[in-house]
N, C-alpha and C positions, 0 to 999 in steps of 0.2 A: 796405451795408458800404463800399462805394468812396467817399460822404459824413466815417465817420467816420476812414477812415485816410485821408483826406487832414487831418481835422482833429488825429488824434493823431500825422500826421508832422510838421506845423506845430509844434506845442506841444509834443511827446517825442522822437517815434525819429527824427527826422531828427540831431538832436542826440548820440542814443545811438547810430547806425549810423556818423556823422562820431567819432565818439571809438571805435570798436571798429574800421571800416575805414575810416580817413581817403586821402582820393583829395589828392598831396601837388601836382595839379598846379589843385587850386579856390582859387577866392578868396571868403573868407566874406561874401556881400555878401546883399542883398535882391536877388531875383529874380523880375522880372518877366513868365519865360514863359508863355506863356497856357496849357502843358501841364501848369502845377504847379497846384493845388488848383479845376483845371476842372470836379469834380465839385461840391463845397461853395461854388464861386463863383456854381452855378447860382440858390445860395437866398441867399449873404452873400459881400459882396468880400473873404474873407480871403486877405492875400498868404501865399506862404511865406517862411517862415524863412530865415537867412541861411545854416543849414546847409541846405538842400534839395538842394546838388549838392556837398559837402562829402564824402561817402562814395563810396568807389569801388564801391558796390553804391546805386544809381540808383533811385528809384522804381519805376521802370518794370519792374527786374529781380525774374522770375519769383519766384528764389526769395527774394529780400527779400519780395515783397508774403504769396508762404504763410507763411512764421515772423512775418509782423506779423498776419494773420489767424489763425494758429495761438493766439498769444500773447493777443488779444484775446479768439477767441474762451471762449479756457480759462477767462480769470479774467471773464468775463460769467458761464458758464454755471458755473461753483464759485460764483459770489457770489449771481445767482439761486436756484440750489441749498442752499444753506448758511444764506443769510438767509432766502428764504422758506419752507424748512423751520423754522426754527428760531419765528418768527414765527406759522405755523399751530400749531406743536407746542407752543404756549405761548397758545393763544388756542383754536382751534376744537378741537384734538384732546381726546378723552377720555380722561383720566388712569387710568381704571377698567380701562382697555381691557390697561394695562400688567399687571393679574393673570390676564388673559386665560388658559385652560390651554394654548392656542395659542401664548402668546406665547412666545419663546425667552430662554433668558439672555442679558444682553449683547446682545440684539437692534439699539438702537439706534446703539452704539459697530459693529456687525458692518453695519448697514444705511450707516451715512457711510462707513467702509471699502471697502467694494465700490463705494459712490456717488462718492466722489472718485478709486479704483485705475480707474475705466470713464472719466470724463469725458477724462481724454487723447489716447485711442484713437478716443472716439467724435469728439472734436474733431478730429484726424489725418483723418479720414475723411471727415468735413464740409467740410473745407478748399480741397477742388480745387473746388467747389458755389460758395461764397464768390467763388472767383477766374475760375470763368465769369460771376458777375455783375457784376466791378468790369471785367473785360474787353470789356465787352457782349455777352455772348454770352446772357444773359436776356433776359426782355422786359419787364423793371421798367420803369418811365418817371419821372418827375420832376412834373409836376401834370396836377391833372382833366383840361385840356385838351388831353392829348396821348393821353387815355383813346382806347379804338377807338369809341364809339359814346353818346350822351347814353343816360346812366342805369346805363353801366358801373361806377362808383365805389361806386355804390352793393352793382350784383350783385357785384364782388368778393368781398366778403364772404364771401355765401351759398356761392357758387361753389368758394371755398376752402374753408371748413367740409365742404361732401356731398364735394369730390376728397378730402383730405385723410383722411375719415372711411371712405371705400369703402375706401383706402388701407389703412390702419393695419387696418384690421377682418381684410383677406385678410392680410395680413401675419403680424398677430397670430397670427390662426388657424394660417396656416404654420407658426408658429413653435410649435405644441401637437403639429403631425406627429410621431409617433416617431421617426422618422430623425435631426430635430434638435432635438426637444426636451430629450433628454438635455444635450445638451453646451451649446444657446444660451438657451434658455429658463427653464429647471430653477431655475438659481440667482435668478432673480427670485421663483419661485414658495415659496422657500426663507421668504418672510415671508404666514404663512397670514393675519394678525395687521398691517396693514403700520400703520406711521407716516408720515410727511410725510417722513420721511428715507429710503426705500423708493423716492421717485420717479424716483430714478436711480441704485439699486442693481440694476443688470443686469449680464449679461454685456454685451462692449462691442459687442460685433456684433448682438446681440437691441436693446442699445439704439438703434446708429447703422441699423440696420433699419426699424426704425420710425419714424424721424423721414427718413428718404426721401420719402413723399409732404411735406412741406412742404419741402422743396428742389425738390424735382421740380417743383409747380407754375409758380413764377416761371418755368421754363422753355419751360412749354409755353402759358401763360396770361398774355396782362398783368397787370399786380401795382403797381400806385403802393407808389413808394419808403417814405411817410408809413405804409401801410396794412400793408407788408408788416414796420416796424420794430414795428408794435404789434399785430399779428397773431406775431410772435415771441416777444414779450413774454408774450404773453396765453398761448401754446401752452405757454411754460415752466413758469407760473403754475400753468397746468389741469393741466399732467402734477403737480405737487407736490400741488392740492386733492385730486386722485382716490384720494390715498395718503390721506387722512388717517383712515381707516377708519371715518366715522360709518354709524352704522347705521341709523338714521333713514330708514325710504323716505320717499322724495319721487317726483320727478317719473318717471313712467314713458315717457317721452322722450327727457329729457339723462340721459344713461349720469354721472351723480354719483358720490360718493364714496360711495352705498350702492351701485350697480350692482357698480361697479369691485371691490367688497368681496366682492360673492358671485361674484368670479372669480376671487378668493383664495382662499374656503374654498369653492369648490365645483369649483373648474377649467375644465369645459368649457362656460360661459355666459358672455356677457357681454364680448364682444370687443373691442366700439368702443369708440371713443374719447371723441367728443361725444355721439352719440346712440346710440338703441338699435334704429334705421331697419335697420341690417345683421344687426342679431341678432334681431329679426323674420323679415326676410325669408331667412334664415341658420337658422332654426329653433334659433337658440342663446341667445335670450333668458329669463331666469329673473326673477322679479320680484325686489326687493328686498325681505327680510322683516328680521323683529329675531332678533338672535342671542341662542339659550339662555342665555347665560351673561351677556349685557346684558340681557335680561328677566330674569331672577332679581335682579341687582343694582339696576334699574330699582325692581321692587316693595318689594326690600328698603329703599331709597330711600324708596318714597312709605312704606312701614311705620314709619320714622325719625320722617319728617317729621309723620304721622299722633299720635304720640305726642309732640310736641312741643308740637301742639293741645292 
């Protein structure tokens, strides 16, 4: 994060912060301190902009840096949200799934509604995370070589996946407790049926819950800067695949969009995230089977196709 807001205060808010709170005692000039774009200079000399000391609210200042995090992260994670739903739900999802007797009216207009009313909150929440790691208080690093040990860049990876997935599984589970399932959980479970627009219709605290183990690592864990922007990427992407409710089993390992489906219509299986390593060992593992009513439509399908012979 501390990468791309130095490159959107260059190019936008430095601009936007001098025209909102102009400091009347700057002079708009190119600035050479070595404190301005010291993160992004690590990988390309970009100077700043001639607004960079223009606003009487300073880079540096706490709460500029959360509302330019805030602001980023919202419209990242609506445009993740919204195109790559939209994109699966026009490609992988099954259209058949929509006469579902599960399905609800209005489902998918009711599933963006909850999924855009939560991401502000969830981003609210997210934000002080953000601004421990542009302040250095992470243990991100900048290249391989600052890695703790040869062969590190590589265990990242793995490392993030099993923290990450122990994570999310106790989480999850937590969040099926009576105590709180009513009030944090409940309205997720509201889609028996989900779609790709499902994958961030929560409540806002069941969703900013679960997305804790991947803030939490950088913390505790070195994380290359490169690995931990396409490990976010990737984490947005999976939470949208796992909605898209194919039925189809596959692998009984990665917890897929068949797993993730029969913890929709079954409830208490099927917890993790990546894998299905916690719900093994969790005794809450269910295999992925085909649903009644996509087997009917299945046969009824090759019965079509048979007579077309």
């Amino acid at each position: 994060m501390d990468i791309f807001l130095d490159i959107l205060d260059t190019f936008v808010l430095d601009r936007c912060y001098a025209y909102l709170s102009p400091d009347p005692a700057s002079q708009y000039t190119n600035l050479t301190s070595p404190d301005l774009n010291r993160h992004v200079k690590v990988y390309y000399p970009l100077e700043p902009s001639k607004w960079a000391e223009a606003s009487l609210w300073k880079r540096e200042d706490l709460l500029r840096q959360a509302l330019s995090l805030y602001l980023i992260t919202w419209l990242f994670a609506m445009l993740m949200y919204l195109l790559g739903s939209l994109v699966l739900y026009h490609t992988l999802f099954d259209k058949r799934l929509l006469q579902h007797p599960r399905f609800l009216a209005n489902q998918i207009k009711l599933e963006i509604y909850q999924g855009i009313s939560a991401i502000p909150t969830i981003t609210l929440l997210t934000v002080p995370f953000f601004l421990a790691e542009i302040r250095g208080w992470s243990k991100l690093y900048d290249f391989t070589s600052q890695s703790p040990f040869w062969g590190y860049t590589l265990l990242q990876y793995p490392l993030f996946i099993c923290f990450t997935d122990s994570g999310i599984y106790w989480i999850h589970r937590g969040l099926h407790h009576p105590l709180v399932y009513r009030w944090l959980h409940k309205p997720h479970h509201k889609w028996a049926v989900p779609t790709p627009f499902a994958s961030y219709a929560f409540h806002p605290l069941d969703g900013w819950s679960q997305s804790l183990p991947y803030h939490v690592f950088p913390l505790i864990f070195p994380l290359q800067k490169v690995a931990y922007l396409g490990l976010f990427v990737f984490v947005t992407m999976w939470t949208v695949l796992i909605h898209d409710a194919e039925y189809l089993p596959t692998s009984e390992i990665i917890n897929g969009a068949s797993c993730h489906t029969m913890h929709h219509l079954y409830f208490n299986y099927n917890y993790g995230q990546f894998t299905t390593a916690w719900d093994r060992l969790g005794g809450t593992y269910r295999k992925p089977k085909g649903d009644a009513f996509m087997e009917a439509e299945a046969k009824s399908d090759g019965k079509i196709e048979r007579k077309r012979d």
